[in-house]
LOMARGU-63828 format. One record per residue (C-alpha): residue number from 1; residue in one letter; y, z, x. Coordinates in pm, whole numbers, plus 50000, padded with zeros to 5 digits. Each point is the difference from the previous one (the first is absolute). Layout:
<nodes>
node tigu NUM&palo a&north Y&up Z&east X
...
</nodes>
This chain:
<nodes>
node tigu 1&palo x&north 35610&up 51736&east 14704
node tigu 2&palo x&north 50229&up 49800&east 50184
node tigu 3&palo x&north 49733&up 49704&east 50041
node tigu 4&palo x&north 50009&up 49932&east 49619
node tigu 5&palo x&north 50254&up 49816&east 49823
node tigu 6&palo x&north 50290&up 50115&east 49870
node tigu 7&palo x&north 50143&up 49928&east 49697
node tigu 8&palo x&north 50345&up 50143&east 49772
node tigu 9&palo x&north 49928&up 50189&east 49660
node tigu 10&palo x&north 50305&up 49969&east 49734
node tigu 11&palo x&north 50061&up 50252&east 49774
node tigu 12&palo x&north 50229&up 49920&east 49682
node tigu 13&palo x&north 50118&up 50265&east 49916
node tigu 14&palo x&north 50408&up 50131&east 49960
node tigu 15&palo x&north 50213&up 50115&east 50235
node tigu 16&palo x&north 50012&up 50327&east 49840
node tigu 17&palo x&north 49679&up 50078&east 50047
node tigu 18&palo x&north 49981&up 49841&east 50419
node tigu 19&palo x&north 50337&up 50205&east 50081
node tigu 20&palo x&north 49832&up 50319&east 49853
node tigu 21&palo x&north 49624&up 49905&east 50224
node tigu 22&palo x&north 50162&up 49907&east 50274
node tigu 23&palo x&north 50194&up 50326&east 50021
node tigu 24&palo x&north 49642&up 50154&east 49948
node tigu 25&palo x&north 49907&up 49848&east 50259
node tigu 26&palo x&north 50246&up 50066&east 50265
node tigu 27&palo x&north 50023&up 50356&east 49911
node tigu 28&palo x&north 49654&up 50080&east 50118
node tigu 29&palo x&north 50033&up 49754&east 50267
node tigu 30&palo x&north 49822&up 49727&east 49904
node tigu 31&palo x&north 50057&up 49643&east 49930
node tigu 32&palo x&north 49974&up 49801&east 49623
node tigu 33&palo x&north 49649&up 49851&east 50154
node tigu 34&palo x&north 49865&up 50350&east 50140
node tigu 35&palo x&north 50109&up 50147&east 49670
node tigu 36&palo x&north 49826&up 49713&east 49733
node tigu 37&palo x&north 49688&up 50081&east 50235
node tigu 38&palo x&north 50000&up 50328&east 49960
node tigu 39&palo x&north 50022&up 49964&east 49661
node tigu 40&palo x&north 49727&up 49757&east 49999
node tigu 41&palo x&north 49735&up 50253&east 50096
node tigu 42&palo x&north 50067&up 50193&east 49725
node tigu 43&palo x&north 49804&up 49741&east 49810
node tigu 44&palo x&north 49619&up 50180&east 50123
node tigu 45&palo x&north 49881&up 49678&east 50164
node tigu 46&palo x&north 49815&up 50085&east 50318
node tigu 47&palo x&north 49992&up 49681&east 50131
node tigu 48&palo x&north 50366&up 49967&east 49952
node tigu 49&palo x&north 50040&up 50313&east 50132
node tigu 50&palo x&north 49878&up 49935&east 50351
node tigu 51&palo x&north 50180&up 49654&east 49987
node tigu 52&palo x&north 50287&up 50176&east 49959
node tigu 53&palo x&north 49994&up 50305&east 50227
node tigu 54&palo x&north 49903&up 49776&east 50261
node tigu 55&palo x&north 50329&up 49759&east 49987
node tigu 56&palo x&north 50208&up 50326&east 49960
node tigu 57&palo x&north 49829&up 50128&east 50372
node tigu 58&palo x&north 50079&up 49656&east 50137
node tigu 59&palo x&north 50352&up 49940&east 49887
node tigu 60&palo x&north 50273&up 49964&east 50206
node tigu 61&palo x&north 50227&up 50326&east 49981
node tigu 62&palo x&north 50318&up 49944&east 49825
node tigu 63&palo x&north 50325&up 49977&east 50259
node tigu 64&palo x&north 50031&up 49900&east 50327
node tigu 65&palo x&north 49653&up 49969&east 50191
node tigu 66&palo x&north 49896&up 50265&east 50265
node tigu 67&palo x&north 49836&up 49868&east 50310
</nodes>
């Protein structure tokens, strides 16, 4: 995925609730992003689904990078 464009999603929503997701988030080892995804295919779409999966294989692991 990394020849499409990227682009930044905003989510308004309180603190409250970010603090709580991102400690979600972290305590199964994931990030906010890998997290909303995940969440995302929860929605049925199949399309979406594979859109999804796909940039989950492909991102870059969390941390310093092995070579």
């Amino acid at each position: 995925m990394t020849d499409q464009k990227r682009v930044r999603l905003q989510l308004d929503i309180p603190q409250s609730i970010r603090n709580r997701v991102k400690a979600l988030a972290y305590g199964r080892g994931q990030s906010l992003v890998e997290l909303y995804l995940e969440a995302l295919t929860k929605i049925g779409d199949a399309e979406l689904n594979k859109l999804i999966k796909k940039e989950l294989e492909e991102r870059p692991q969390r941390g310093r990078p092995q070579d």
